[in-house]
C-alpha positions as CSV (number, residue, x, y, z in Angstrom):
1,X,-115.7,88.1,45.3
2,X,-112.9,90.8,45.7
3,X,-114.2,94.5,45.9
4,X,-112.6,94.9,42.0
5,X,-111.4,98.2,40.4
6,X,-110.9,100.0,44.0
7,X,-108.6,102.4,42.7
8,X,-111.6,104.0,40.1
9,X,-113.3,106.0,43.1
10,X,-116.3,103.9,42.7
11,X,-116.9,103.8,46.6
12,X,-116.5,107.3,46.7
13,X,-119.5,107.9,44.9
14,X,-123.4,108.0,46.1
15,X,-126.3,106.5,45.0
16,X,-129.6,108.2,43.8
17,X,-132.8,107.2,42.4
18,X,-133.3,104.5,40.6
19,X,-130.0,103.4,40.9
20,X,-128.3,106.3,39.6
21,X,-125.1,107.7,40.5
22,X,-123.9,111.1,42.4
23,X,-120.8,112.4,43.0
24,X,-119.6,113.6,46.1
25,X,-117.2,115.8,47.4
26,X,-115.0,112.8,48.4
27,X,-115.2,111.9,45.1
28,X,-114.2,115.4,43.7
29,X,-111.8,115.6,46.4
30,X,-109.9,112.6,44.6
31,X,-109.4,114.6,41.6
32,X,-107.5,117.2,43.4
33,X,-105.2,114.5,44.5
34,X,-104.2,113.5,41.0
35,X,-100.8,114.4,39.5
36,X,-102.4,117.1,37.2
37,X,-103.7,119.4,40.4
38,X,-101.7,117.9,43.2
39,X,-99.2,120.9,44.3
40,X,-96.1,120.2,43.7
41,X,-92.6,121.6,45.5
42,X,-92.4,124.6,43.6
43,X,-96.0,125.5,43.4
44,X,-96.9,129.3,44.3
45,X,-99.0,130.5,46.6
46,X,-102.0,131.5,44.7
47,X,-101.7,127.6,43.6
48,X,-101.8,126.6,47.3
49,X,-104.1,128.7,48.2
50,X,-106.9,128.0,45.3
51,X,-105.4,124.0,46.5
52,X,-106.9,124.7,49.7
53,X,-110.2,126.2,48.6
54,X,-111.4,123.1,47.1
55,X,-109.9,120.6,49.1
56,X,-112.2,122.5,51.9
57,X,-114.7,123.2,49.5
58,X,-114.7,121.0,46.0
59,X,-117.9,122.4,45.5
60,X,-116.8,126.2,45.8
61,X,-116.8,128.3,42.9
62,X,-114.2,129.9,41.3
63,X,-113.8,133.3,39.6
64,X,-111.9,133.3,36.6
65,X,-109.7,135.8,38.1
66,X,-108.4,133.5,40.7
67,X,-107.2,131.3,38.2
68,X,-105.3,133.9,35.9
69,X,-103.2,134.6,39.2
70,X,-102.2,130.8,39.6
71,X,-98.2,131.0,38.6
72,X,-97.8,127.8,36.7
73,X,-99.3,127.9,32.7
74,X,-100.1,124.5,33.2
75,X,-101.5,124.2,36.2
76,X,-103.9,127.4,35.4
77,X,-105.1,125.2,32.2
78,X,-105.7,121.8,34.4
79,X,-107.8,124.2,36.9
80,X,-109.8,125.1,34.2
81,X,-110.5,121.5,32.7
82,X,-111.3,120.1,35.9
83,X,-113.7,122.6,37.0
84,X,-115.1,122.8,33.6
85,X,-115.8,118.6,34.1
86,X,-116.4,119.3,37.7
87,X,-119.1,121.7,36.8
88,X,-121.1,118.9,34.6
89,X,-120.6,116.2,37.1
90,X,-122.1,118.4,39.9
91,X,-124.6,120.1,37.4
92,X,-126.5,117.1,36.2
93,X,-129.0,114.8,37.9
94,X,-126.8,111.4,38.1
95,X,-123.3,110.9,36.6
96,X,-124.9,108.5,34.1
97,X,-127.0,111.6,32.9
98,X,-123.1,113.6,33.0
99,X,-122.1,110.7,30.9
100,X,-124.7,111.1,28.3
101,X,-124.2,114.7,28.1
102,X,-120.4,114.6,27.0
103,X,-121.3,113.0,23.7
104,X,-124.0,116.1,22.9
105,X,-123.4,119.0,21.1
106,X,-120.4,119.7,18.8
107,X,-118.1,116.9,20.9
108,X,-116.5,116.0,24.0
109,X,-114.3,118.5,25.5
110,X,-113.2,116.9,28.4
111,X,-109.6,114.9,28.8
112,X,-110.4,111.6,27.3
113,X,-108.8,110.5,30.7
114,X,-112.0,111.4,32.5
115,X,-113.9,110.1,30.1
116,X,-112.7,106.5,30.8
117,X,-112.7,107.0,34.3
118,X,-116.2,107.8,34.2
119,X,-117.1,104.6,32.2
120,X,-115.0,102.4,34.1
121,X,-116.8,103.9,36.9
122,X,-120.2,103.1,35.5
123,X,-119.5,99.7,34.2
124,X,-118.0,98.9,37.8
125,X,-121.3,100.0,38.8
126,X,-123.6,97.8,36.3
127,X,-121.3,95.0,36.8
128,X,-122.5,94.9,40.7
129,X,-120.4,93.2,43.9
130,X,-121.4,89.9,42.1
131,X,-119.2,90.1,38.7
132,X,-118.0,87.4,36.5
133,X,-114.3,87.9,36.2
134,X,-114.3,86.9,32.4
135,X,-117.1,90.0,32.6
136,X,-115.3,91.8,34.2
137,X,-112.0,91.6,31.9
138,X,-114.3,92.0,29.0
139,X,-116.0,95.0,30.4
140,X,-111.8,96.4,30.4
141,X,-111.8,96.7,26.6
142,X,-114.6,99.5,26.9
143,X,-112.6,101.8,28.6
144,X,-108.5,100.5,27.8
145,X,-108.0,100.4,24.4
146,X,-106.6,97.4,23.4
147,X,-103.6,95.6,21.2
148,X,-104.7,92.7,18.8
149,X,-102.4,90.3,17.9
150,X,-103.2,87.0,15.3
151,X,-101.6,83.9,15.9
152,X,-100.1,81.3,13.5
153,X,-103.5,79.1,14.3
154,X,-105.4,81.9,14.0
155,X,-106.3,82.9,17.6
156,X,-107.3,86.5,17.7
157,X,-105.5,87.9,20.8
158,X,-106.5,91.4,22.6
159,X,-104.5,92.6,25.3
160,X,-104.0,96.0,27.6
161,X,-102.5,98.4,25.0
162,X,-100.6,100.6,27.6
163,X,-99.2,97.6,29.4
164,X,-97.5,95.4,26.0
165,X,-96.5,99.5,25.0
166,X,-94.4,99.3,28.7
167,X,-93.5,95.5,29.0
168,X,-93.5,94.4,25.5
169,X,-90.1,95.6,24.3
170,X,-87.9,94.8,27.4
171,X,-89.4,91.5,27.9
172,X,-91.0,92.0,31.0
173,X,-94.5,91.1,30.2
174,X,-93.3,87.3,29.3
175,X,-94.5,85.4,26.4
176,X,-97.6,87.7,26.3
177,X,-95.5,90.6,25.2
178,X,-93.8,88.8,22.5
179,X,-97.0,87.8,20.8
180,X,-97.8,91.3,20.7
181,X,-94.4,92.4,19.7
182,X,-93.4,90.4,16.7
183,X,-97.4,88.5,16.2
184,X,-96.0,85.2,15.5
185,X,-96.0,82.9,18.8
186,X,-98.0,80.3,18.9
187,X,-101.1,80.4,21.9
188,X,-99.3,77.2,23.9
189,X,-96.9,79.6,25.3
190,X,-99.2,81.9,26.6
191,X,-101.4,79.4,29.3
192,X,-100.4,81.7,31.8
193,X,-101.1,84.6,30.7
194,X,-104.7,84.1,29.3
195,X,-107.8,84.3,31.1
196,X,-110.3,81.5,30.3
197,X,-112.9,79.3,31.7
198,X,-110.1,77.4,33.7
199,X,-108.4,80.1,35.2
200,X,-110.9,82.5,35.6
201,X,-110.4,83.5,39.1
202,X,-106.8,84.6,38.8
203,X,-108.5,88.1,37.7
204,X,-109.4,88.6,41.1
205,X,-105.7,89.0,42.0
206,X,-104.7,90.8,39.3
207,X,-107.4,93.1,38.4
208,X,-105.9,97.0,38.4
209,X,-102.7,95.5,36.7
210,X,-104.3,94.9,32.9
211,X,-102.0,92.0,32.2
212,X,-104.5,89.4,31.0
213,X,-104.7,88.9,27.7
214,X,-108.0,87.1,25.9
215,X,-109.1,85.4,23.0
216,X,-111.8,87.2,20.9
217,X,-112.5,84.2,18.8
218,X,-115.7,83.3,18.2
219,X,-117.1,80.4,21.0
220,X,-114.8,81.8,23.6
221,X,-116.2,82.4,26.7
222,X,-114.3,86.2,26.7
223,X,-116.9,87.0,23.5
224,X,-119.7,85.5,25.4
225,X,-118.9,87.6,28.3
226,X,-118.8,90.6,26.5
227,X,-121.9,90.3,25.0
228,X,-123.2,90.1,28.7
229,X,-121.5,93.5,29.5
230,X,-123.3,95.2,26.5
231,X,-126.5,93.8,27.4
232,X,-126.0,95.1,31.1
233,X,-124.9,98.6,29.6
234,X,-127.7,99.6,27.5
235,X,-130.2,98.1,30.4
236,X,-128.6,100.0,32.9
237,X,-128.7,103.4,30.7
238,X,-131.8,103.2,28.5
239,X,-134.3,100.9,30.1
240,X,-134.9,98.3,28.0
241,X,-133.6,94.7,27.5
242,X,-132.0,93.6,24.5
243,X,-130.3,90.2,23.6
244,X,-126.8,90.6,22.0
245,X,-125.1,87.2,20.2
246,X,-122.4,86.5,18.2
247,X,-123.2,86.3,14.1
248,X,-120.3,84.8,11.4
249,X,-122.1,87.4,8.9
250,X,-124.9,89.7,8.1
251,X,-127.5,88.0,6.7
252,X,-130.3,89.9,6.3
253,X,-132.1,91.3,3.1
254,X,-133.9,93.9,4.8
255,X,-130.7,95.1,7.1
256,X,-132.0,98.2,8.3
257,X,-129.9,99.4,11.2
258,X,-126.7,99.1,12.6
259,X,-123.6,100.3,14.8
260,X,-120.1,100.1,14.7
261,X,-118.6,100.0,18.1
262,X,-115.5,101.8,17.3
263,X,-115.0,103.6,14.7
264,X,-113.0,101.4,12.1
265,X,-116.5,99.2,12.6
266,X,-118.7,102.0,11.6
267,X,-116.6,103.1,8.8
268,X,-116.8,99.7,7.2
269,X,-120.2,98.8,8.1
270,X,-121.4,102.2,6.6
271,X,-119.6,101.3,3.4
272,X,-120.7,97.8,3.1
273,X,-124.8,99.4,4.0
274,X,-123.9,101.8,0.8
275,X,-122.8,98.6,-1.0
276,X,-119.1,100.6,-1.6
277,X,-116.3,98.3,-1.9
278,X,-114.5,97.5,1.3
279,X,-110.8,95.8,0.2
280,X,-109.7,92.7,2.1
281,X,-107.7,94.4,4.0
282,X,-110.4,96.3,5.6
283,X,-112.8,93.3,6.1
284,X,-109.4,91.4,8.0
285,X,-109.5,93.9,10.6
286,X,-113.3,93.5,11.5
287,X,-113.1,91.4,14.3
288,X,-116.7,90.2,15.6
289,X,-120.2,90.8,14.6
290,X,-123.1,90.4,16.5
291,X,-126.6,90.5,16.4
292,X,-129.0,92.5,19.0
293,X,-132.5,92.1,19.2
294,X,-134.9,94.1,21.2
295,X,-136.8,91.8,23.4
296,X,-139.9,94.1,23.2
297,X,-140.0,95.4,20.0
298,X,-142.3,98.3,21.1
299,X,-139.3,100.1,22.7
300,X,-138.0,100.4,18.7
301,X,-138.4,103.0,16.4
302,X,-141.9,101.7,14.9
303,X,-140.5,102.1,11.4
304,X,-138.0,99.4,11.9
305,X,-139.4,97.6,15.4
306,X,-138.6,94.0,15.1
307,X,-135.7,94.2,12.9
308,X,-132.3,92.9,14.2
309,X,-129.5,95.5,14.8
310,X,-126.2,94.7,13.4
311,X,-122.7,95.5,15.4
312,X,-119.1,95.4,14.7
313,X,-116.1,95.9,16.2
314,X,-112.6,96.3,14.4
315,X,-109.3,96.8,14.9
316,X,-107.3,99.7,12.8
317,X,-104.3,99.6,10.6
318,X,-102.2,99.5,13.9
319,X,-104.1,96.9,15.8
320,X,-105.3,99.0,17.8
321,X,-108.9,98.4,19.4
322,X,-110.4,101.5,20.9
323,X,-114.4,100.6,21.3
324,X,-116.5,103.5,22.0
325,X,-119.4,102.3,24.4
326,X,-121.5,105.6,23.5
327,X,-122.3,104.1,20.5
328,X,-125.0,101.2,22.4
329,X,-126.5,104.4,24.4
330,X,-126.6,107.5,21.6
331,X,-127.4,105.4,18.3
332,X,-129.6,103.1,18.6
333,X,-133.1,102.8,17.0
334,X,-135.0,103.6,20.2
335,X,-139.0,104.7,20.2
336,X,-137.7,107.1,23.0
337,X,-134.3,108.6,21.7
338,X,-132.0,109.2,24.8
């Protein structure tokens, strides 16, 4: 199997106890290369300079007064970001602790951008050298938001929002970018361009370019896989097993818990747990359910242990999928909150 996701810094990155994660001053160095700090032809001196330090030194601290006397506005502001993030990542005890802590407190306030490089990272590194590709395209939509498009026979499409937003209009992205454009072409014209069972290897060659669409309808194997991926998650980060499967509703008189993976899913879950109308409009955009179950119900909250946990995930009015993998990690109904 291909060494996926390369460009993520994965490799870059050390490994600690128990399987945990540390970055490294490689790995910080890789930051500095990025468009947002990279000096640029008219960069000033105290930009260089400060440039230098931490390519030397990513560790090094920094006096607030050295970045007041960095010339460009914006560049002082994306110093201050990245060492504010730099500063957690180095602070913590793993990145997956880092990760955890962004989601404390009164929010996140780091650049979204990091924050999906950070899960991509971690999911790269739960996934293993030994990935499923369809698991590994599913394990995409938890850090790339994604564009949902019905067809006329009712296949429930999801594709890399960013690339249908670039290809979609000119035509470049093929029959893929239609569907998402105008919604209406039927799945035979799009063999090519979706990952399945059949042709699940061509991920291996196309991987970093987020051009593979799949179907999220229930009994295919993309569902399936993602199941896989949120079962690896929570093991990876909480410690305990669970078994995640795809339900056509909630059936359950004593529903007790549950959590929306995005948050059009919680919204409507919370609303339909409150027994407030939800308008068919609403319910249309809810796009899976599933059911977890602890495998041992000791590591649940004793109030509720052996009681299913309900999940959704939605689209919004755009079609827009944006699944916040958090969620699995900060609320569920653990005996040992995390």
């Amino acid at each position: 199997m291909p060494d996926f996701w390369r460009s993520c810094g994965y490799r870059l990155l050390a490994q600690g106890p128990q399987r945990t994660l540390r970055a490294t001053d490689d790995f910080l160095r890789s930051f500095l290369a990025r468009p947002e700090l990279a000096p640029v032809p008219d960069s000033g001196p105290a930009e260089l300079a400060l440039h230098d330090v931490l390519m030397a030194a990513p560790c090094a601290s920094v006096e607030a007064a050295r970045i007041e006397a960095v010339e460009d506005a914006d560049a002082r502001e994306n110093y201050r970001i990245w060492l504010r993030f730099r500063d957690r990542l180095v602070a913590a005890d793993s990145l997956e602790a880092a990760y955890l802590e962004l989601f404390r407190g009164e929010g996140v306030d780091v650049p979204p951008l990091f924050v999906s490089q950070l899960t991509q990272i971690l999911l790269r590194h739960v996934l293993g050298d030994d990935a499923d590709p369809l698991v590994a395209r599913a394990a995409e939509m938890l850090f790339r938001p994604q564009k949902i498009a019905v067809t006329d026979d009712g296949a429930v499409m999801a594709a890399d929002e960013a690339t249908v937003e670039i290809y979609a209009e000119s035509g470049g992205f093929g029959s893929l970018g239609e569907l998402l454009a105008r919604n209406r072409t039927p799945l035979r014209t799009l063999d090519l361009d979706v990952l399945d069972d059949a042709n699940a290897a061509l991920y291996w060659e196309r991987d970093e370019r987020h051009d593979l669409s799949v179907s999220l309808n229930r009994g295919r194997p993309a569902i399936a896989a993602l199941t896989r991926v949120m079962q690896a998650w929570i093991a990876h980060f909480v410690g305990v097993d669970v078994a995640i499967r795809v339900e056509r509703e909630i059936d359950d008189a004593q529903w007790s818990w549950h959590v929306g993976l995005d948050a059009e899913a919680s919204a409507i879950l919370n609303d339909l747990y409150n027994r407030q109308p939800v308008d068919d409009a609403r319910m249309r955009r809810l796009l899976c359910l599933f059911r977890l179950d602890f495998l041992d119900p000791s590591d649940m909250r004793a109030a509720i242990a052996g009681r299913p946990v309900w999940l959704a995930m939605a689209m919004d009015e755009r079609n827009r999928l944006k699944l916040k993998p958090q969620n699995l990690l900060m609320n569920l109904p653990l005996a040992r909150p995390q």
